[in-house]
N, C-alpha and C positions, 0 to 999 in steps of 0.2 A: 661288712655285711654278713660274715656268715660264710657256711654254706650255702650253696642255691639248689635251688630245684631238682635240676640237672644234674648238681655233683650227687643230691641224694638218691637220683635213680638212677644214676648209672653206676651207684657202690651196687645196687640189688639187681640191675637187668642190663640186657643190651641193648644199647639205644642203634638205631639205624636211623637213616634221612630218607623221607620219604618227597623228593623231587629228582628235577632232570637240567639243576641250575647247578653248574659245576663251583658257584661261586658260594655256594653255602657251606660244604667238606672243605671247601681251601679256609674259609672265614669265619665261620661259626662250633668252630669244635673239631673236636677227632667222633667221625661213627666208625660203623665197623661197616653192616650193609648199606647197599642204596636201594629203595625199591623205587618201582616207577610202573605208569600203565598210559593209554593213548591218550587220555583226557588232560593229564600232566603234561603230556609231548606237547599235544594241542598248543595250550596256555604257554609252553616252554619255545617252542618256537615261533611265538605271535612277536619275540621281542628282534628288535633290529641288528642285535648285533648275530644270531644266528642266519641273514641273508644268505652267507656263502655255505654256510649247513643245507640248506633246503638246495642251493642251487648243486649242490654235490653231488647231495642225496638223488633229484631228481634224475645228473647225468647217469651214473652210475647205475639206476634203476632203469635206463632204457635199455645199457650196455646189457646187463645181466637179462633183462626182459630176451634179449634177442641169442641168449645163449641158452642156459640152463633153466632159466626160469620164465622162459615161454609161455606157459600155461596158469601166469601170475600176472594181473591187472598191475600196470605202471603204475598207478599211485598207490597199489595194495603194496606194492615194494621198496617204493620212495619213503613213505610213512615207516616201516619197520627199518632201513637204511638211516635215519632222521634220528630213529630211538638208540640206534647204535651207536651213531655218533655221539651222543649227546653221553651216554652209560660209559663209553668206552674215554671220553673224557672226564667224567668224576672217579674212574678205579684208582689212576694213582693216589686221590687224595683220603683213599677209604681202605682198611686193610682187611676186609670182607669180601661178599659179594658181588655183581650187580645183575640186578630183575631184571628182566623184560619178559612181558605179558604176550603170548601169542593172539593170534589174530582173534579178537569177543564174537564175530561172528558165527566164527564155527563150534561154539559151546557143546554144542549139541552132536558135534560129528567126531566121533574116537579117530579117525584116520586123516580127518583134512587138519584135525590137533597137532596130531604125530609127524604131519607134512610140514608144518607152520615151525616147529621144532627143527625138522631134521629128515631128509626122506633115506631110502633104504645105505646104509652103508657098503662100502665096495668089499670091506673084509664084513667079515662074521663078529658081530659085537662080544663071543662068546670068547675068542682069540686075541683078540685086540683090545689093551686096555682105550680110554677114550681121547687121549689124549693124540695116539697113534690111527683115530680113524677118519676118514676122509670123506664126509658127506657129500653129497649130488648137489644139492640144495636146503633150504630153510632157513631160519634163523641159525645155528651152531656154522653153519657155512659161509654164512654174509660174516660172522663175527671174524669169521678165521679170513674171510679175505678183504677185508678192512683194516684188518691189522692183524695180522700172520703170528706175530709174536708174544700176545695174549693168551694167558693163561687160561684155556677153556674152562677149565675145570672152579673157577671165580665164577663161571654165569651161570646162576641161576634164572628156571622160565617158571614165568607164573601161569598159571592155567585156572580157569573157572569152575567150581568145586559142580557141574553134573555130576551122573550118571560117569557120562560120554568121555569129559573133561578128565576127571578120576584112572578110567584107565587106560587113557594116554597116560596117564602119571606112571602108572602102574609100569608100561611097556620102557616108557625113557627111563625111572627108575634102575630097572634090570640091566640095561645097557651103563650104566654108571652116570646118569645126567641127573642134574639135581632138579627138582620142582618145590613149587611152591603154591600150592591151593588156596586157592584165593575166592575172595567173595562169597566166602564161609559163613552161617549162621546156624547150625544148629549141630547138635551131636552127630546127627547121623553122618552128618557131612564129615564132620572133625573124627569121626571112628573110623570109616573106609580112606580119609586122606591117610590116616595113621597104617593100616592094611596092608594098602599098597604102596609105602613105604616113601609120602612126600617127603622131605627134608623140614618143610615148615607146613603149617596151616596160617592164614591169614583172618582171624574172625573179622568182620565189620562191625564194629561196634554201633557203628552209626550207617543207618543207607544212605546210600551215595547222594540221596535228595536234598539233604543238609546241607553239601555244597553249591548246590547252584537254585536252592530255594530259601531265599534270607528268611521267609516266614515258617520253614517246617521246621519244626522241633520232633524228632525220634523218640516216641513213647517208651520202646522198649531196647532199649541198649543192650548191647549184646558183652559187659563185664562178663558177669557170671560167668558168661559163656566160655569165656577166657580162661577161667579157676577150673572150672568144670573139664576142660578138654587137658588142662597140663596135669592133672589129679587123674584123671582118667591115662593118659599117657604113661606118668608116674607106677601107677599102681599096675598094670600091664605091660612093663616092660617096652613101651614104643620109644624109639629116638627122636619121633618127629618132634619139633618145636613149633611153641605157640608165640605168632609174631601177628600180635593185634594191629588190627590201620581202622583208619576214618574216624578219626580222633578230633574234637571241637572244642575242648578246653583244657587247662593245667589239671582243673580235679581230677577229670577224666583220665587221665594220663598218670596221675600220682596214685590214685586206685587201683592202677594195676602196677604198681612198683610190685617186682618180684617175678615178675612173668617172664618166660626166657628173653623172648627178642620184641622189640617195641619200636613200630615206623612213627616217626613224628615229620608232618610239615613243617618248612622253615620259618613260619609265624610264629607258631608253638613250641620251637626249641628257641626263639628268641624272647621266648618270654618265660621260659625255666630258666635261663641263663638271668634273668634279671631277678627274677624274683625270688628270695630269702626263706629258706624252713624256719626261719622263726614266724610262729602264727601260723602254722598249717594246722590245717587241721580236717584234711584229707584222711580217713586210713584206710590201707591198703587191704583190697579183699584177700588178699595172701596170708595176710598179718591175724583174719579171724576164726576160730575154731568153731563154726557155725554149721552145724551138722547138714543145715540148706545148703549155704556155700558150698563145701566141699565134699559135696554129692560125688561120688565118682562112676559110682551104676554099674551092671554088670556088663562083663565086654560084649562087645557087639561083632558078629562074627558074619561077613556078608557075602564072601566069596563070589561068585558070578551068577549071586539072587538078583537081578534087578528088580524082578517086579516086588520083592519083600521091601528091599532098599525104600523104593518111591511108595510106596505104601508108608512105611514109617516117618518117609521126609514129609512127605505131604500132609502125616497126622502130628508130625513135631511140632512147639510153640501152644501147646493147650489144644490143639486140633485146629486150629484154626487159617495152619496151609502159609502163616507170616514168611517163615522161611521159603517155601516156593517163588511167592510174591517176590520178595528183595531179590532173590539170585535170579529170577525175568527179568526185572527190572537193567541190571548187567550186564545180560550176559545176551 
C-alpha cells in the first residue's frame, strides 16, 4: 500500500490519542501524548469492564472526602479519581504526557481552578523544585496518591481558555506545572495562553456540537486558526505549542500536517492507518505561502487588562462574539 496517512503525518507533526481507552496506545500505534476531558471519561467508563474503576474510585473518594478533601462533593471526587485511573493506565503505553482537564464548572473562577489543580503547598514553590512539593489536595495530590511513583511532571492539566481559566495558568505555570488551554478559538485566546506561559494551546477546530449532534455541521472551522497561532508563536519567540482537537475527518487532520502537536480520536487514527497517500489530495495549510494564511499580526500584549482582553474576545470572529458563544458552550 504505500505509505498511510499516519506515517505521513507523523514524519511532519506530533501525533497524540485523544481518549481514555488504554487499549488504543497499546494497539493502534506508538503516540506520544494522551489527551482527555469528562465527556470522554463519561463514554469511557459506560463500558463493562471498567466496573471495579468506578467501584475504587468511588471508595477511595469517601476515604479522601472524610480527610483532606472535605469540602469536595463525593462524586466531584469519584469522577476526577475515575480520570486518573483511567490516564494513569495509558502512560506506560505513551512516552509523553497525560491531560486531565480540571473541574469545566469553575471556568470562571481563577482560584477554585488553582484548588482543582493543587491547593497551597507546605514548602514555598520558589524553593522546591515540583517534583519535591507535597500538595494538601487537588488533582497533582490524587495523582501522587494513587500511585506515588509517577512521574508528576508527565501530567499535564487542561484548563478552559477564560479570562479566569488563563491565569490559573499563569500561577501553576510559575510554580513548574504544565497546562494546557483548551477550548481555544480565537487569537486573543491563543495570544494570553502564550503570555502566560501554557505549554500547549488546544484550538477546537470543530465545537463540541459535532459530537453529539449527527446533524450539525460547523461552518466555520477553526484551521486557520491553527497556522495563525503557531506563526504567531514562531515569530514572537513563545514556546507554547499548538495541539489542535475536535477533529471529524482524515482531510481535516491532513490539513494541518505540520502543526506541533495533533489529538486524534481512535476512529480517526484508525482510519489514517488504513488509508494510502496515494490520491491525497489534501494540502497542508502549512505547505501554503498565502499571505491570508499566514497572517501572524502584531503581538498582543495583555498583561492584567482584563477588561481590553474581553473587549477584543468578544469583537474577535468579524465581531460577531462566535468565539464567546463556543467557549459557553464548554465551559
Amino acid at each position: 500500500m504505500g505509505q498511510t496517512l499516519l506515517e505521513l503525518l507523523q514524519s511532519r507533526t506530533i501525533v497524540d490519542c485523544d481518549t481514555m481507552d488504554v487499549e488504543v496506545p497499546k494497539n493502534l500505534g506508538k503516540y506520544v501524548d494522551c489527551t482527555s476531558n469528562q465527556a470522554i471519561a463519561y463514554f469511557e467508563l459506560q463500558k463493562t469492564e471498567h466496573k471495579d474503576t468506578i467501584r475504587k474510585s468511588i471508595a477511595l473518594a469517601h476515604k479522601f472526602h472524610e480527610t483532606s478533601y472535605s469540602d469536595i462533593p463525593v462524586k466531584e471526587l469519584a469522577v476526577e479519581i475515575a480520570m486518573i485511573h483511567l490516564q494513569l493506565a495509558i502512560a506506560p503505553h505513551i512516552t509523553g504526557n497525560i491531560h486531565i482537564q480540571t473541574n469545566p464548572y469553575h471556568s470562571y473562577d481563577t482560584l477554585r481552578t488553582i484548588e482543582d489543580s493543587k491547593r497551597a503547598p507546605l514548602f514555598p514553590a520558589t524553593f522546591l523544585p515540583i517534583s519535591h512539593l507535597t500538595y494538601l489536595t487537588g488533582i497533582i495530590n490524587l495523582v501522587h496518591q494513587i500511585s506515588s511513583d509517577f512521574d508528576i511532571t508527565r501530567l499535564c492539566l487542561k484548563i478552559p481558555s477564560t479570562w479566569q481559566g488563563l491565569q490559573a495558568c499563569k500561577t501553576l505555570q510559575s510554580e513548574g506545572i504544565q497546562t494546557l488551554a483548551t477550548t481555544l478559538f480565537t487569537m486573543e485566546q491563543a495570544s494570553l495562553a502564550a503570555e502566560v506561559g501554557c505549554l500547549y494551546i488546544a484550538p477546537y477546530v470543530n465545537e463540541l456540537r459535532v459530537h453529539f449532534d449527527a446533524g450539525f455541521r460547523d461552518e466555520n472551522k477553526k484551521q486557520k486558526l491553527c497556522v495563525d497561532a503557531q506563526r504567531y508563536f514562531e515569530k514572537y519567540g513563545y514556546q507554547t505549542q499548538v495541539l489542535p482537537a475536535s477533529l471529524t475527518s482524515t482531510d481535516e487532520i491532513m490539513a494541518l500536517a505540520g502543526v506541533h502537536h495533533i489529538t486524534i480520536a481512535p476512529s480517526l487514527l484508525v482510519e489514517l492507518q488504513r488509508k494510502s497517500t496515494e490520491g491525497l489530495n489534501v494540502k497542508s495549510l502549512f505547505d501554503t505561502r498565502d499571505e491570508e494564511v499566514w497572517r501572524a499580526g502584531e503581538k498582543m500584549v495583555w498583561g492584567m487588562d482584563e477588561g481590553r482582553w474581553r473587549i477584543d474576545f468578544t469583537r474577535s470572529c468579524a465581531g460577531d462574539g462566535e468565539g464567546e458563544r463556543k467557549l459557553v458552550q464548554v465551559s
